[in-house]
C-alpha positions as CSV (number, residue, x, y, z in Angstrom):
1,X,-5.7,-60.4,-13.9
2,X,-8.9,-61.5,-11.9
3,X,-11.6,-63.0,-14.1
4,X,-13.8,-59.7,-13.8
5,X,-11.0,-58.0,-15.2
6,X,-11.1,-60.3,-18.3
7,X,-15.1,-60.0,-18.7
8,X,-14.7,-56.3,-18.4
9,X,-11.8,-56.4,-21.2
10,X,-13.7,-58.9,-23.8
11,X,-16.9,-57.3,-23.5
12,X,-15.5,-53.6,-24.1
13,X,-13.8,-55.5,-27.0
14,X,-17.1,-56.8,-28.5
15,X,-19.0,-53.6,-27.6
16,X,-16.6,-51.0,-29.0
17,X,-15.7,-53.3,-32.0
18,X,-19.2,-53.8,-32.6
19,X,-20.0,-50.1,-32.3
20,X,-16.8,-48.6,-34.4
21,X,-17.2,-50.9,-37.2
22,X,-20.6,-50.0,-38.5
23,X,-20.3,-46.7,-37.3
24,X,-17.2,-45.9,-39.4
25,X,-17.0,-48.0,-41.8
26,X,-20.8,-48.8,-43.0
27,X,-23.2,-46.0,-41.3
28,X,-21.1,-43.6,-42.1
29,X,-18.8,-43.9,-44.3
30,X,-19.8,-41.5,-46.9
31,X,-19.1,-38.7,-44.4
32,X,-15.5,-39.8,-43.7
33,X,-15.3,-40.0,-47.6
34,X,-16.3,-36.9,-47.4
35,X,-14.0,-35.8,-44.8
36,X,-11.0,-36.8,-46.2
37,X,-9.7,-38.3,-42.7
38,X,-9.6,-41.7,-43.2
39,X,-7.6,-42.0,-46.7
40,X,-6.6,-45.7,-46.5
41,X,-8.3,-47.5,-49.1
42,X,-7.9,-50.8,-47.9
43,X,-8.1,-50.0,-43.7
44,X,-6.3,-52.1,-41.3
45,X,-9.3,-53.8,-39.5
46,X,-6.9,-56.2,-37.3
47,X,-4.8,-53.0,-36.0
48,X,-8.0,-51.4,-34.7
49,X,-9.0,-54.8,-33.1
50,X,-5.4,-55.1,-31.3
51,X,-6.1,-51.2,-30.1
52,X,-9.3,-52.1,-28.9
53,X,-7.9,-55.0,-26.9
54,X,-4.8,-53.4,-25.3
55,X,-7.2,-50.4,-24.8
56,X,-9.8,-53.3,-23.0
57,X,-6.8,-55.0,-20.9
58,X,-5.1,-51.4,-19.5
59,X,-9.1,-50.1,-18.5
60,X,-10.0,-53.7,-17.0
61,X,-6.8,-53.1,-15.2
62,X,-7.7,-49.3,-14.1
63,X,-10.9,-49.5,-13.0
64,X,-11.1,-51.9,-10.0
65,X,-8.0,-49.4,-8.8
66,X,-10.4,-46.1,-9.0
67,X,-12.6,-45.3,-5.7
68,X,-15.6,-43.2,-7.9
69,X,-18.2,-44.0,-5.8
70,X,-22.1,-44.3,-6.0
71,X,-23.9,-47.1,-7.5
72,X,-22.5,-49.4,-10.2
73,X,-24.1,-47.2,-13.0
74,X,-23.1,-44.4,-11.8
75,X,-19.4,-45.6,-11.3
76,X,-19.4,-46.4,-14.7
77,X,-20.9,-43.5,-16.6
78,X,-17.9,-41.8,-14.2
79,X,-15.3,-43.9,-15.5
80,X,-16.9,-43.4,-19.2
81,X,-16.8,-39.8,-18.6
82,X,-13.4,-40.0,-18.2
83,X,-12.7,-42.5,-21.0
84,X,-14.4,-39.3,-23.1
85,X,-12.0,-37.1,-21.9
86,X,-9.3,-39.0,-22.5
87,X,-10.4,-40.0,-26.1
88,X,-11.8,-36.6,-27.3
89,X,-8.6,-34.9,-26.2
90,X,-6.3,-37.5,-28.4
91,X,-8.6,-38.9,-31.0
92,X,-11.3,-35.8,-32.0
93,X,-9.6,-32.5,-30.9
94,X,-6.2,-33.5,-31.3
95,X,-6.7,-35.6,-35.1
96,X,-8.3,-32.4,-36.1
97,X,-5.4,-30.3,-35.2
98,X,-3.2,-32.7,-37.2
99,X,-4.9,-33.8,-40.0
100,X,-6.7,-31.8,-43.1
101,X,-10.2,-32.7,-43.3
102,X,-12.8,-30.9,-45.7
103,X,-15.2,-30.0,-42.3
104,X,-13.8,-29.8,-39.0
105,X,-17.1,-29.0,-37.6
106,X,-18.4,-32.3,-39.7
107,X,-15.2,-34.4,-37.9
108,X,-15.7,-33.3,-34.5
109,X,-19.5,-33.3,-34.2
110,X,-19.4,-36.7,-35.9
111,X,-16.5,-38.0,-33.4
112,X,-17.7,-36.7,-30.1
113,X,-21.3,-38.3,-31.0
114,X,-18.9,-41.6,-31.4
115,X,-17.4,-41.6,-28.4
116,X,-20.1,-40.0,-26.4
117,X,-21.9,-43.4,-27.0
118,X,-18.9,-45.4,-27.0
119,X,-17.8,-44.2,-23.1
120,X,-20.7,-44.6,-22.2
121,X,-21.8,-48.2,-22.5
122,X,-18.2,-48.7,-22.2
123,X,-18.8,-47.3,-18.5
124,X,-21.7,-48.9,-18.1
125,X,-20.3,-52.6,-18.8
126,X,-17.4,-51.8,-16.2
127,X,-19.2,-50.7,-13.9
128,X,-21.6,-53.9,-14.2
129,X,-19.0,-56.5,-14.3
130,X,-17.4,-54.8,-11.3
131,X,-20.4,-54.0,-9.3
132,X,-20.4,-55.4,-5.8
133,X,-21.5,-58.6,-5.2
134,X,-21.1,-59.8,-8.6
């Protein structure tokens, strides 16, 4: 891998990592209390760090191999928009259809805000590191 590809992959790993963590575990936590969906007492913080990291490597990977075009930013929010559909498909609609939960309204307006913001500065960063002429 080319050294933009690792960049891209560290810094998705520090931004999502630093978004999911508050975000699920401190900001709202009462609300996946609440929910019932995330029953672990003790969670697994080192799995969800080698997720985001594989996840980080296979996208640093992808997106140098997709032609989007426009502008960096808008390459990116592209790419982010399908990051979305790839996540909200398997990790909001799909958990939902799986797992009880006490409000799946709660779950999947509170998941789609998540990854909403998540793909998108995701996007953003690849398409930064990757712009031309960097």
């Amino acid at each position: 891998m080319t050294q933009p590809c690792w960049i891209a992959a560290v810094s998705y790993l520090v931004f999502t990592f630093g978004l999911a963590i508050p975000w699920h575990l401190r900001v709202f936590a009462g609300i996946y209390d609440e929910l019932g969906v995330f029953n672990r007492e003790k969670k697994i913080v080192p799995f969800g760090l080698l997720a985001i990291a594989v996840q980080g490597l296979a996208f640093a990977w992808m997106y140098p191999r997709l032609d989007l075009g426009g502008d960096w930013p808008v390459r990116g929010l592209k790419f982010g928009g399908l990051l979305f559909l790839f996540f909200w498909t398997t990790a909001v609609v799909a958990v939902a259809a799986k797992h009880a939960m006490t409000s799946i309204r709660k779950w999947l307006v509170l998941e789609t805000a998540f990854y909403l913001v998540m793909c998108a500065g995701a996007g953003l960063i690849f398409g930064f590191v990757f712009r031309k002429g960097a």
